[in-house]
N, C-alpha and C positions, 0 to 999 in steps of 0.2 A: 854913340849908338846909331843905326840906322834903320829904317822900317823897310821891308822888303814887300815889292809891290806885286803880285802876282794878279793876270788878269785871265779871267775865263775866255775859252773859245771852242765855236766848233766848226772852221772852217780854219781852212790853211791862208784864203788872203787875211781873216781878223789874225790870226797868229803873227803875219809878220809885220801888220800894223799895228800892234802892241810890240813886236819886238823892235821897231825903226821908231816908238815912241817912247823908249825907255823901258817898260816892262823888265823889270829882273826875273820872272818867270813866267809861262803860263802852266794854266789848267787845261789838257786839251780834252774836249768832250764832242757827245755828236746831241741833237734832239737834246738843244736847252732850255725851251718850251716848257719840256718834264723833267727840269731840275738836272739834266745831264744823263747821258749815257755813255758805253763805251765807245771809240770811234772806230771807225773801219781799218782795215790795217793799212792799205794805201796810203790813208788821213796821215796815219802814224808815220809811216817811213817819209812822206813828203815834208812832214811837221819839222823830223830829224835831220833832215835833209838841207832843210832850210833856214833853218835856225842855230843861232851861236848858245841862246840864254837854256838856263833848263827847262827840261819839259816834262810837267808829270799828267797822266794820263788818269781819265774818270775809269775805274772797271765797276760796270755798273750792267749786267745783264738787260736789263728792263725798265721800265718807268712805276709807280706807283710806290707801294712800301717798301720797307728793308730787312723783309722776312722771307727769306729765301728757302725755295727748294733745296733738296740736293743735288739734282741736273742743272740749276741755276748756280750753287756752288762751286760744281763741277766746270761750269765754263768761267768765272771768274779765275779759277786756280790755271784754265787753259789759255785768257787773256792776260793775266800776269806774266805769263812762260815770252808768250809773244813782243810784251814789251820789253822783258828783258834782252830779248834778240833782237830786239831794237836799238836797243843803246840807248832810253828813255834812262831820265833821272828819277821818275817816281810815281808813284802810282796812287790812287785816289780812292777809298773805301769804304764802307760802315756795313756790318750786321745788327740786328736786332733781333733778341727772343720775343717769343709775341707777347708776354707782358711788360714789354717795355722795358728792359735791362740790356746790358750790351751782351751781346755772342762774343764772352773772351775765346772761348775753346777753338772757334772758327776764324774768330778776326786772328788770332795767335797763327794760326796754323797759316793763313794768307801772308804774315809780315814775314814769319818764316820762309816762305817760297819766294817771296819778294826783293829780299837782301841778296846784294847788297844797296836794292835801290830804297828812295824813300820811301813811308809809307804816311798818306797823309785821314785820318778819319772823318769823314766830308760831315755834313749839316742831319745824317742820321742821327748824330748825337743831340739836337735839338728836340726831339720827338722822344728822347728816353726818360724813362719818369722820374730819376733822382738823376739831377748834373752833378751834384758830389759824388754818389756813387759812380756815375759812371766814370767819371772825370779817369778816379782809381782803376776802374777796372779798366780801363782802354790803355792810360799807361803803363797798367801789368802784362797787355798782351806786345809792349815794344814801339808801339805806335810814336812813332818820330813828333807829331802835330795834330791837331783837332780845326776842322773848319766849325765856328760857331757864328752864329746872329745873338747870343744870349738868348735863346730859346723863345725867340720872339721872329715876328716877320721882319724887321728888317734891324741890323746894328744895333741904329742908333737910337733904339727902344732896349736894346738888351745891354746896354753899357753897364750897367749895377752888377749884373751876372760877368759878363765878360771880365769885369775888373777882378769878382771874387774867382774866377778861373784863373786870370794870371797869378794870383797872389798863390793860390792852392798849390798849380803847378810847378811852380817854381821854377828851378832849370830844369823839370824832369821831362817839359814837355812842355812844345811852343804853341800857344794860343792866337790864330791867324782871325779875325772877324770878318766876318762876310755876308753879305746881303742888304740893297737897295744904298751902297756906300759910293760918293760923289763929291765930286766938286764943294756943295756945300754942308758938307756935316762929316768929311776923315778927318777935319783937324780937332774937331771936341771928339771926333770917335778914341784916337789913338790919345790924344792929353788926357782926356777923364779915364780910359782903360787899361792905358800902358801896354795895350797889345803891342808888339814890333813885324806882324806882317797882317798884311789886308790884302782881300779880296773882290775883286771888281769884275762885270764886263767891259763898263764901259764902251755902251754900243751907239749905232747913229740905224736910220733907215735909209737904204742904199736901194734908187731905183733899179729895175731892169733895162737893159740893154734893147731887149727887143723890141721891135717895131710893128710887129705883126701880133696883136694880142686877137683873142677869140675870146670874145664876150659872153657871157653867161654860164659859164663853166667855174667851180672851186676843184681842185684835183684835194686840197687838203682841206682841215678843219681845224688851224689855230687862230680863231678871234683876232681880226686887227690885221694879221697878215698874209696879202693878197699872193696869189702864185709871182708876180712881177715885181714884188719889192724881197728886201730882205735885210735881217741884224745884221753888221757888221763890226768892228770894234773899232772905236772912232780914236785915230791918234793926239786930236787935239785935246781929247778931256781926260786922254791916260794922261798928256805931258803936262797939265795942268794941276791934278792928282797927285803928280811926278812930285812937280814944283813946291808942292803945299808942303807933302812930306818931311823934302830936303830943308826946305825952310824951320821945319818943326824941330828937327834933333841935331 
């Protein structure tokens, strides 16, 4: 067996330093700050453009919860259309009712429009109030795969869940884990949980180029990072990541 290594991004150079580092897929997203967004369509076509591995794409209208409008609906059903014209291999998604249960009626009806790409249900399902319930009802709506942390902040706290998700799912549906996973803690992540694909960014901070900086000015407001630096997804600790894997199965 093999563990399939998929890495987050939300730029086209971390895309293809994950893909010149091994990477069997990404995740491509924009503002991963707030957990991911959908990317721009340029993002998209340059993503496709440039890359051999698969690519499946966040459709994620906005940043905060996973209770959506219906003009926020409306545009996820109209970012799906576009990745399909893209020639994207999948697409990335979760609804929530506001008590916490999955939206099968609307996630159903997104896998539907989506096929025959994949459909993967990102880390909303961490925030639903029963994971055995929901487990069932995401794979009643077709969903190919589940992004989980074990409904904890990071993996390698949620391995005990993670494990009971693989057992539940069985072949019905693949359990990918993800969040704060590295170098040193995939290999008890994936031996203690049996997942077969994991989730990473795997980033570095990359300075700015320019030379002319104007001091005393913030144009944004993410803590820690300055207008002249930036994440990027660092090929040495995907191929490290890589290594550990292959070495595991």
């Amino acid at each position: 067996m093999t563990c399939t290594l998929e890495i987050c991004v939300d730029s086209i150079e971390s895309a293809i330093n994950a893909q010149e580092a091994g990477a069997d897929r990404i995740e491509l997203c924009s503002s991963l700050p707030e957990g991911g967004t959908t990317p721009g369509y340029g993002t998209i076509l340059s993503a496709r453009s440039n890359l051999d591995i698969p690519i499946n794409v966040m459709i994620r209208p906005r940043g905060g919860d996973f209770l959506y409008s219906d003009p926020e609906y409306d545009i996820m059903r109209r970012d799906i259309e576009i990745c399909g014209e893209c020639s994207v291999d999948g697409v990335v998604l979760g609804i929530l009712q506001p008590g916490g249960t999955i939206d099968v009626d609307r996630t159903a009806r997104l896998v539907e429009y989506a096929r025959p790409m994949s459909v993967t249900f990102h880390r909303a399902f961490d925030l639903c109030i029963d994971p055995e319930i929901g487990l069932e009802d995401i794979i009643s709506t077709g969903t190919d795969r589940i992004l989980s942390s074990g409904q904890k902040n990071i993996a390698e706290d949620g391995i005990d869940l993670l494990r009971e998700l693989v057992r539940q799912g069985g072949d019905r549906i693949i359990i990918m884990a993800g969040s704060g996973i590295d170098e040193s803690n995939v290999a008890l992540i994936v031996s203690s949980s049996r997942v077969r694909e994991i989730h990473m960014t795997g980033r570095k901070m990359a300075d700015s180029e320019m030379t002319f900086r104007r001091p005393g000015i913030n144009l944004g407001s993410i803590p820690g990072i300055p207008e002249f630096a930036r994440r990027v997804a660092n090929p040495d600790r995907i191929r490290n990541v890589k290594a550990i894997l292959n070495n595991l199965l």
